[in-house]
C-alpha positions, -999 to 999 in steps of 0.1 A, spaced: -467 -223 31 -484 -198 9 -484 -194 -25 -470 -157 -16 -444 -171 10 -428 -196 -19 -428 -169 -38 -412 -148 -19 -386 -168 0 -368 -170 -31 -364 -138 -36 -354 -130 -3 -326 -154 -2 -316 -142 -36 -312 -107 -25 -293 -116 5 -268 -135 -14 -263 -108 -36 -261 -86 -3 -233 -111 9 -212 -107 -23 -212 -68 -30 -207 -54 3 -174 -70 12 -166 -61 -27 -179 -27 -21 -157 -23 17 -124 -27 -11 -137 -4 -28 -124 37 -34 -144 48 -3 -122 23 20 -95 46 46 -59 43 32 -53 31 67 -79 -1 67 -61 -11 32 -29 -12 44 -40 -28 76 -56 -56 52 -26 -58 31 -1 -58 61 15 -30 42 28 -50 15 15 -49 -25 13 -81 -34 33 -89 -68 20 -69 -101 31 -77 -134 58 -51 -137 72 -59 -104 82 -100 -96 87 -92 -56 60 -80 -31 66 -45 -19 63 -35 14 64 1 31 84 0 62 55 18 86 19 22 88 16 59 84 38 56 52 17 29 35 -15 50 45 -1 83 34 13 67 1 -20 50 -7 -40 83 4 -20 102 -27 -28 75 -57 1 48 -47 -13 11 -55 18 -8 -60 19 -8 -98 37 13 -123 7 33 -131 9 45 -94 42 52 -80 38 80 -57 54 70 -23 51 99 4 78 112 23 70 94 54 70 58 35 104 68 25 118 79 61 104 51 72 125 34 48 159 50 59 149 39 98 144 2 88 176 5 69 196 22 99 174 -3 123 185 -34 105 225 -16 105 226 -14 68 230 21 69 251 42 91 255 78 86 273 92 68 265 68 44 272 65 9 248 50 -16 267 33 -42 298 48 -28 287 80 -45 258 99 -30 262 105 1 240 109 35 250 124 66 214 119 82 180 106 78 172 137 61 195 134 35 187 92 32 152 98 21 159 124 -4 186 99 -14 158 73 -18 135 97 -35 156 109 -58 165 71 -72 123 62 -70 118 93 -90 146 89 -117 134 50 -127 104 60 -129 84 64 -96 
């Protein structure tokens, strides 16, 4: 080898390291679809500090819409879209937890799917959401 080429190799290797690193760092990033995160994350936020439990939104379209309008699992970022929350209602009604008409807490109550995710909404929004 050269002079030049033992020069040079370590540089080259360096770079490509640093290559390796960022771009997978980089693919995480704010430029990433809302769709390919929640395909990574299997539509479930992994614990934060303010919530002990993983989260998961019942449908792929919801977790991507969600995530497309700011949500990110924590506090700071609460914004669930409507379709994460129908979703919600049909995984209920799927799993035969819910069957309408339907009261929640025996006080509000839901005649339809409609009415379940306003329901739903209405409780994310008043702790918080």
């Amino acid at each position: 080898m050269t002079r030049q080429t033992t020069r040079v190799l370590p540089v080259v290797l360096l770079v490509l390291l640093v290559i390796a690193i960022a771009v997978p760092a980089m693919a995480k990033g704010k430029d990433q679809a809302p769709a390919q995160i929640c395909k990574e994350i299997e539509n479930t936020f992994p614990i934060t500090d303010e919530r002990p439990f993983p989260f998961t939104i019942q449908s792929d379209g919801g977790c991507a819409s969600s995530v497309a309008q700011g949500f990110d699992g924590t506090q700071d970022n609460w914004s669930l879209s409507t379709s994460a929350f129908v979703s919600q209602c049909k995984f209920l009604e799927d799993m035969g937890v819910v069957e309408y008409p339907y009261a929640f807490y025996g006080v509000y109550e839901a005649k339809n799917r409609a009415d379940c995710w306003k329901i739903l909404k209405g409780f994310h929004d008043s702790v918080g959401g």
